[in-house]
C-alpha positions as CSV (number, residue, x, y, z in Angstrom):
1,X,-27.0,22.0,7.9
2,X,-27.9,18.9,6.4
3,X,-25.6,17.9,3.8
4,X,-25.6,15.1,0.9
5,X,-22.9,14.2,-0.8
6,X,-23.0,11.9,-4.4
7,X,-21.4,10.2,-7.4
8,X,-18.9,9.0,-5.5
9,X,-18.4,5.0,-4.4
10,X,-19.1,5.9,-0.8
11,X,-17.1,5.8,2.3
12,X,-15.2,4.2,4.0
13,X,-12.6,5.4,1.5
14,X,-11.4,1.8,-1.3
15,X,-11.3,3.3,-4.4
16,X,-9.6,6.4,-5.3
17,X,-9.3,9.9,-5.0
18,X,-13.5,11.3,-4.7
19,X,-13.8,8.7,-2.2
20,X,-10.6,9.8,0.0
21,X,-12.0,12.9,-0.1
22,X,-15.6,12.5,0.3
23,X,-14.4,10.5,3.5
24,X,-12.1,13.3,4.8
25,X,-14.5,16.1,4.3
26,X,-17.6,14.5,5.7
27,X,-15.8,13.6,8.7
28,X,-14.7,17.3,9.5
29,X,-18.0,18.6,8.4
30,X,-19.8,16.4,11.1
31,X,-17.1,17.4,14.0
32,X,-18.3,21.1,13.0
33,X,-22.1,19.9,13.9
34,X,-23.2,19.2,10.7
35,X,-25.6,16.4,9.4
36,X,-23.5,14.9,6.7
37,X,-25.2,11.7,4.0
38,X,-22.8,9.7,2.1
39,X,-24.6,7.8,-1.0
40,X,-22.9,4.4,-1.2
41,X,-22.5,1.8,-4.0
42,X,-20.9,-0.8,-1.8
43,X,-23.3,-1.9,1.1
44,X,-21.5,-0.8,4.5
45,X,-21.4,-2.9,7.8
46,X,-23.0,0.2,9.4
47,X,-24.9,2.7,9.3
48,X,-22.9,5.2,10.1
49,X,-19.0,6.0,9.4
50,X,-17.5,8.1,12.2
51,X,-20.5,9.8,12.8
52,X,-21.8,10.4,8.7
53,X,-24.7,8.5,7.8
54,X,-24.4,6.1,5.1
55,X,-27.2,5.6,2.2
56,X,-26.1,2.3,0.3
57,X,-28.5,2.0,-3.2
58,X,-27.4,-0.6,-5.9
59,X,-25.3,0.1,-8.6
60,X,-24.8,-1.5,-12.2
61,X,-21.5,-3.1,-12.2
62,X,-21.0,-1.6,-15.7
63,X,-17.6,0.6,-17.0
64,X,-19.7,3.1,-18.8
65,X,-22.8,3.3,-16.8
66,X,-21.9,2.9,-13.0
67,X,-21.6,5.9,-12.1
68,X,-24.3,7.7,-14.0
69,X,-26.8,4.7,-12.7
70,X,-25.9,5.2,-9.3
71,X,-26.1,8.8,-8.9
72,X,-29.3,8.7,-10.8
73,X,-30.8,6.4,-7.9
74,X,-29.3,8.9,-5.7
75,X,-30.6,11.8,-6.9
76,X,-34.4,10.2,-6.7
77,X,-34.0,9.3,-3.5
78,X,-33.3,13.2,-2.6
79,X,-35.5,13.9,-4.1
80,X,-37.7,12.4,-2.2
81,X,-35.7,13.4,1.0
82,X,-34.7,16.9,0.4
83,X,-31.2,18.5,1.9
84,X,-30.4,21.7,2.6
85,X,-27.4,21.7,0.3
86,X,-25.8,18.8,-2.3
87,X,-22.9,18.0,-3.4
88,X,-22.3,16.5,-6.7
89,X,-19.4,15.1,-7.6
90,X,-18.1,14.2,-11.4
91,X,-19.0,16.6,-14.3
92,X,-20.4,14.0,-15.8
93,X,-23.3,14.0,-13.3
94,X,-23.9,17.2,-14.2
95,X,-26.8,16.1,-15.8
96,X,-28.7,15.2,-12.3
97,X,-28.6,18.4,-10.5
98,X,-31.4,20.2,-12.1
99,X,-33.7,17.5,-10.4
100,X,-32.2,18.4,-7.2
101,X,-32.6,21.9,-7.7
102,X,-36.3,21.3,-8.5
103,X,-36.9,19.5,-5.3
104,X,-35.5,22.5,-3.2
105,X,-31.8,21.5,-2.7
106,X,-29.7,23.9,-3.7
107,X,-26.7,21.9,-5.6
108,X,-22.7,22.7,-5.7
109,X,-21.0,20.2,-8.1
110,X,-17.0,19.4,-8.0
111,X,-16.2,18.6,-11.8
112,X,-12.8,17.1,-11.1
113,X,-10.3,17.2,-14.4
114,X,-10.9,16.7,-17.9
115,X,-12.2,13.6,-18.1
116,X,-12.8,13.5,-21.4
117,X,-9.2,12.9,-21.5
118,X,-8.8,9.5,-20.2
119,X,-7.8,6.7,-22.8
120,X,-10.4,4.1,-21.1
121,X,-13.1,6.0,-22.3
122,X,-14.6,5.3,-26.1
123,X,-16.2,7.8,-28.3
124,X,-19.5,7.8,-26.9
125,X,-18.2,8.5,-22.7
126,X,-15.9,11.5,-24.5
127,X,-18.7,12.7,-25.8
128,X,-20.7,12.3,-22.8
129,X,-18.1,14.0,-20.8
130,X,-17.8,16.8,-23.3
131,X,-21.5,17.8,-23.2
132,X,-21.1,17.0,-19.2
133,X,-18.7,20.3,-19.4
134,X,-21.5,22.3,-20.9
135,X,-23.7,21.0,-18.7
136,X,-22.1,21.9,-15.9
137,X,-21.7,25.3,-16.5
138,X,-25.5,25.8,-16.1
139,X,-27.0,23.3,-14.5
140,X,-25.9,23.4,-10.8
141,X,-25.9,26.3,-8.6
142,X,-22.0,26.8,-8.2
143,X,-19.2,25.0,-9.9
144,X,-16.0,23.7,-7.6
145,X,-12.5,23.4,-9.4
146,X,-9.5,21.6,-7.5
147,X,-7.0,22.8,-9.3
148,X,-6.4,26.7,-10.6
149,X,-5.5,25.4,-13.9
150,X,-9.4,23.6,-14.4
151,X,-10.8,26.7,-12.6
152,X,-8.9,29.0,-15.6
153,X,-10.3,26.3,-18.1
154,X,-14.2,26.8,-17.3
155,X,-13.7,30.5,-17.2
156,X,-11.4,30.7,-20.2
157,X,-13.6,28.3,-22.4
158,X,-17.4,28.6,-21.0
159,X,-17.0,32.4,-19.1
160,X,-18.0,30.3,-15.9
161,X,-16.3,31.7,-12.4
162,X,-15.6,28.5,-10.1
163,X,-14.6,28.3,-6.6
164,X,-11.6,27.3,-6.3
165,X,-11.1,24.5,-3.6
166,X,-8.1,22.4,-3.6
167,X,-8.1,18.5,-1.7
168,X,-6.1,18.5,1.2
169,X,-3.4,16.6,3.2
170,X,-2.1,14.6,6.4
171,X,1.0,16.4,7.5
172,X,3.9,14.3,9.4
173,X,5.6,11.1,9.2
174,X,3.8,7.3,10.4
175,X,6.0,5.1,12.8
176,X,4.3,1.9,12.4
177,X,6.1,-0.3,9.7
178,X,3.6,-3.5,9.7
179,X,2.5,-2.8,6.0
180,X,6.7,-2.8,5.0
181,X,7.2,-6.0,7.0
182,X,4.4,-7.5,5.0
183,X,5.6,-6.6,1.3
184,X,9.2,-7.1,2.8
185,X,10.1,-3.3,2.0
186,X,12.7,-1.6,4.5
187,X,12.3,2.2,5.1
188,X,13.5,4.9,2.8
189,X,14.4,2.0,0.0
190,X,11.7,1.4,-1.9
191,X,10.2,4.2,-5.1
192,X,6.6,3.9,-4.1
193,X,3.7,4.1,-7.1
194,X,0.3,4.5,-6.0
195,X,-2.6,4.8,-8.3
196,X,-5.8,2.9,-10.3
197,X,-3.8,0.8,-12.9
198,X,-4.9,2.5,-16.1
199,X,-3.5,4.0,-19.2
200,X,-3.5,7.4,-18.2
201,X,-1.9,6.9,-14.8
202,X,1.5,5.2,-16.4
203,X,1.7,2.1,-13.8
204,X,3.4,0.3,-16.6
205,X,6.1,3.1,-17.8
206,X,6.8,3.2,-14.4
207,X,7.8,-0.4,-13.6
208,X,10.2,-0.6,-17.1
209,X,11.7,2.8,-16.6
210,X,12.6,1.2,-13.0
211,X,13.6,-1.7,-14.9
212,X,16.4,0.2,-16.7
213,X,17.4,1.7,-13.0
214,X,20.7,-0.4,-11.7
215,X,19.8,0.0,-7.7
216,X,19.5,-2.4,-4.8
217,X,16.1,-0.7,-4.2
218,X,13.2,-2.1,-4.7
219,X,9.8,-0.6,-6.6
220,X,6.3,-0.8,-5.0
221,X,3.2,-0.6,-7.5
222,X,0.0,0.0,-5.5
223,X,-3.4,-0.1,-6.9
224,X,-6.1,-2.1,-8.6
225,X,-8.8,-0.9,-11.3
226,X,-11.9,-2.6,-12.2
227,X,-12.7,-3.4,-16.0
228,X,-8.9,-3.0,-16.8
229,X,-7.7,-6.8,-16.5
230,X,-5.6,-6.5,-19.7
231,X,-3.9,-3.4,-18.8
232,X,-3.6,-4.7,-15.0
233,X,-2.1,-8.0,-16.4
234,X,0.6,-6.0,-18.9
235,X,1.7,-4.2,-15.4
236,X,2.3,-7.5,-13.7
237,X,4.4,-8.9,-16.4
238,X,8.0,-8.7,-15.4
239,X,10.3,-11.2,-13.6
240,X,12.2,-8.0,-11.9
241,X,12.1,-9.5,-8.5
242,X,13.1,-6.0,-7.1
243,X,9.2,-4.9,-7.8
244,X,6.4,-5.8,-5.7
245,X,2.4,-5.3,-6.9
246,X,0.6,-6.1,-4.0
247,X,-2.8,-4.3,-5.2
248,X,-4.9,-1.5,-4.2
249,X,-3.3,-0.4,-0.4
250,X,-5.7,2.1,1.8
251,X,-6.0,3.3,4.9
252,X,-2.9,3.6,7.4
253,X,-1.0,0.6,5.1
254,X,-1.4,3.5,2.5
255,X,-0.1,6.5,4.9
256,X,3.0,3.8,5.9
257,X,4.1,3.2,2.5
258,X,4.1,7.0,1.6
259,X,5.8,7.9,4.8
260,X,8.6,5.2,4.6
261,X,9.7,5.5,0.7
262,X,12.5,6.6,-0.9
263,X,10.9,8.8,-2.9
264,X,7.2,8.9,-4.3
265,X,6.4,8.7,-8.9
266,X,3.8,10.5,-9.6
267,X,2.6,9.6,-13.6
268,X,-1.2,10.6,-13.9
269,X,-1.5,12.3,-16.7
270,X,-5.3,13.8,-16.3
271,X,-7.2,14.7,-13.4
272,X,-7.1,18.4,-11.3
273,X,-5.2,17.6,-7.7
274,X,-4.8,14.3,-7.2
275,X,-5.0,13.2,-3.8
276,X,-2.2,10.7,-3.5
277,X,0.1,13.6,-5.0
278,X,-0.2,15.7,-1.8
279,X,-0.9,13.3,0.4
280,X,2.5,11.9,0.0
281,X,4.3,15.3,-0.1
282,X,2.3,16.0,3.3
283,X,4.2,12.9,4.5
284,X,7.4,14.2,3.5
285,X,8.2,11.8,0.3
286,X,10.6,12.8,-2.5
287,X,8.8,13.2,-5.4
288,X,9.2,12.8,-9.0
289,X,6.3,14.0,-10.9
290,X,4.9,13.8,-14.3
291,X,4.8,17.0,-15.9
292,X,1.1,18.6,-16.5
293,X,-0.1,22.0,-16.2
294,X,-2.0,20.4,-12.9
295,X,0.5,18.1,-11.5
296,X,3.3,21.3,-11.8
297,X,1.4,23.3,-9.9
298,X,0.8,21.0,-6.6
299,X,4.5,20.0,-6.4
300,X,6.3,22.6,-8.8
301,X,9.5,23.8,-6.6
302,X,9.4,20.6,-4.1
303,X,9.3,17.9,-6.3
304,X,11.3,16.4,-9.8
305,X,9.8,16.5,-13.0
306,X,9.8,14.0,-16.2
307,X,8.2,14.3,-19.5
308,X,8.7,10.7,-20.7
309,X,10.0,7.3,-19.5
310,X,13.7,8.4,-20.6
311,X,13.1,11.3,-18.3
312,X,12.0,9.1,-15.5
313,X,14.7,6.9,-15.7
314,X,17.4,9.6,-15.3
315,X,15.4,11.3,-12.8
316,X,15.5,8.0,-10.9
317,X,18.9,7.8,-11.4
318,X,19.5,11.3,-10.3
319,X,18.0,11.1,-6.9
320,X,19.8,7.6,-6.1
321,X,23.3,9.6,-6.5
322,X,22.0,13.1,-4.7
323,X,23.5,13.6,-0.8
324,X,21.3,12.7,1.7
325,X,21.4,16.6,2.1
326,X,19.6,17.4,-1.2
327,X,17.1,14.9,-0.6
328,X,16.2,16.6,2.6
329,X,15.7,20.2,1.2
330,X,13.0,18.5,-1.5
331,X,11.2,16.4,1.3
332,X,10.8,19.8,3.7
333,X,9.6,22.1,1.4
334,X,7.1,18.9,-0.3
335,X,5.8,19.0,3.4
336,X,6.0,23.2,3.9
337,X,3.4,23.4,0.5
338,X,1.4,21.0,1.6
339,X,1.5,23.0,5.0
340,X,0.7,26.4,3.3
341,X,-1.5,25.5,0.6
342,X,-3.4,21.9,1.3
343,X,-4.6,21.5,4.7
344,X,-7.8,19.5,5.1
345,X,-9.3,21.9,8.0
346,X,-8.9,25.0,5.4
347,X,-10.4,23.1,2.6
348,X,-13.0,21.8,4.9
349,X,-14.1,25.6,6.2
350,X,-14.5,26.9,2.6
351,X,-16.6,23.9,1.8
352,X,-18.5,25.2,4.7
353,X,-18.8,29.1,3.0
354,X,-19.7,27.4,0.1
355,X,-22.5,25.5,1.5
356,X,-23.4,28.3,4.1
357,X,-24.1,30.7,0.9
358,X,-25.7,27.8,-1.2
359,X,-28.4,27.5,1.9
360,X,-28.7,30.7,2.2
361,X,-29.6,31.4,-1.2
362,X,-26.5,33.6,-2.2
363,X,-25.7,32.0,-5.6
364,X,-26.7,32.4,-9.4
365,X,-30.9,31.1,-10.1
C-alpha cells in the first residue's frame, strides 16, 4: 500500500511523542513492503529516512497555528497526489480529512488525549480542540484511541467505536554510557525526567519536590519546548547542583538515560499513552507515575503513584530506602507489561488491519 502519514513534525524523531511514533511505525510498515510518506516541517538532509520517503512543506512558526498550517499544506498536496490510505494525526486536524476523503484517500485519524486540557492553550485553541472532538467523530473514516480510557471517552460521550491501538516499546537494557559520561551521571543514580517543559508535564514540581529529597543522587530534567521560554526559565532556576537540565535528549542518548536511572518520574498530566512512559518501563526503569486515569493504566501494578508534589517527595523518599530486592520486582514486571501489552511489531500489524480494511473499503461512508 501506499501510505501518508500527517500532522506530525516529521521524522527523524526531535520533538515528542507523534514524532517517536510516526518514526517507529513507518519504519516497520516499510520492512513489511509498504510505501510509507512522512510530511515534514523541518527540511531533512535526505530524502528518505530508513527507507520512508520524506515530503518537507513549510510551516508557520506560530504556537497556535503550526500545526493546523502545516497539515493544511499537507493535505493539498494529497490531494493532488492521492494515497491509498492516510493517517492523520491530532484531533485537532480533524477538520482536513474530509478533503482527503474527497480526493479518494480513505483517512484513519489518531486523536491522541484531550487536548483541550492543556494549560498552554487559551480560550480560542480549547475551543478549537473541543469542536476538533466533534469533528472527529464524523469526519474521517475510523477513529484510533491510544489509550482504553480515550477510546471509553469517544464512545461514552459522542457513541463513536474507536480502535483501540496503544504506542509501543523497546524492550532490554543499553550498554553504552557516553550520554552519562557527558552529563557526568553514573548508572542507577540519577531520577531521570523526560518531557516538553510545559505546565501540564510538571518539569518544575519535579525539580522542587527533588529539592526537598536528602540523597547523594542526582536529578536529570530532559526536554525543551518551543513558545514556553518563561515556563522553561522558572524550571532552570535552582542552584541545586545535584540537578542537571541538559535540554531536549533523543535518540540512543535518550534510550541510555532511561536504561541507566535510578528510577524514571513520570508527571504528565494529559495526553493517552505517552511514549516516554513505556518506553522507559520497556527499559526496565523504576517508575513513579503521576496519577491519571491514562497514566494508571500503562504502569498500574509495576510502577509508584503520586497525586501531588508532597506525594512525590515521599515516594522519592520511599524508593531510596527500599532493598535492592523490591526495586527489582518493580523494574521486571515494568518490563513484563510492556512485553505483554506494548510491543511495537503488535501495534505495527494492527495498524496494518486498520489500513488493510480502510483500502479495502471496509469502514463507515
Amino acid at each position: 500500500m501506499r501510505i501518508a502519514i500527517l500532522g506530525t513534525r516529521g521524522i527523524p524523531a526531535h520533538y515528542g511523542g507523534f514524532e517517536t511514533f510516526a518514526e517507529e511505525l513507518s519504519t516497520r510498515l516499510v520492512s513489511r513492503g509498504h510505501r510509507v510518506t512522512v510530511y515534514c516541517r523541518e527540511r531533512p538532509q535526505q530524502p528518505l529516512w530508513r527507507g520512508v520517503d520524506l515530503r518537507y512543506l513549510p510551516a508557520l512558526h506560530s504556537k497556535y497555528l503550526e500545526t493546523l498550517q502545516h497539515t493544511f499544506y499537507s493535505t493539498i498536496d494529497l490531494v493532488a497526489h492521492p494515497y491509498d490510505v492516510a493517517l492523520y494525526c491530532n484531533a485537532a486536524n480533524a477538520i482536513f480529512t474530509p478533503l482527503a476523503r474527497m480526493a479518494g484517500t480513505p483517512v484513519a485519524l489518531n486523536v491522541d488525549g484531550l487536548e483541550r486540557r492543556r494549560r498552554k492553550w487559551n480560550v480560542f485553541a480549547r475551543c478549537w480542540y473541543v469542536m476538533s472532538e466533534t469533528l472527529a467523530t464524523f469526519c474521517p473514516d475510523e477513529i484510533v484511541t491510544d489509550a482504553e480510557r480515550i477510546r471509553d471517552y469517544y464512545k461514552q460521550r459522542y457513541g463513536r467505536s474507536s480502535w483501540y491501538i496503544p504506542y509501543g516499546a523497546p524492550i532490554g537494557p543499553v550498554q553504552d554510557a557516553a550520554t552519562l559520561q557527558d552529563l557526568k551521571l553514573e548508572p542507577r543514580r540519577y531520577f531521570l525526567y523526560v518531557s516538553r517543559f510545559e505546565p501540564e508535564n510538571n518539569p518544575l514540581m519535579v525539580r522542587s519536590a527533588f529539592e526537598m529529597v536528602e540523597t547523594e543522587f542526582r536529578l536529570a530534567l530532559v526536554g525543551d519546548a518551543p513558545y514556553a521560554e518563561d515556563y522553561i526559565r522558572a524550571v532552570k532556576n535552582t542552584s541545586d547542583s545535584r540537578i542537571v537540565i541538559p535540554g531536549a535528549i533523543y535518540g540512543d542518548g535518550y534510550h541510555e538515560l532511561q536504561a541507566n536511572s535510578f528510577a524514571y518520574v513520570h508527571a504528565t498530566e494529559v495526553g493517552g499513552t505517552h511514549p516516554a512512559l513505556i518506553e522507559a518501563m520497556g527499559r526496565g526503569a523504576l517508575v513513579l507515575y503521576l496519577w491519571t486515569d491514562e497514566n494508571h493504566e500503562v504502569a498500574g501494578g509495576a510502577g509508584l503513584p503520586f497525586g501531588n508534589e508532597r506525594e512525590l517527595i515521599d515516594q522519592m523518599r520511599a524508593v531510596l530506602a527500599m532493598s535492592e530486592e523490591e526495586r527489582q520486582k518493580l523494574r521486571d514486571a515494568a518490563v513484563q507489561r510492556v512485553r505483554e501489552r506494548y510491543s511495537w511489531d503488535a501495534v505495527t500489524a494492527t495498524y496494518e488491519r486498520l489500513f488493510e480494511s480502510l483500502a479495502r473499503g471496509e469502514h463507515a461512508a
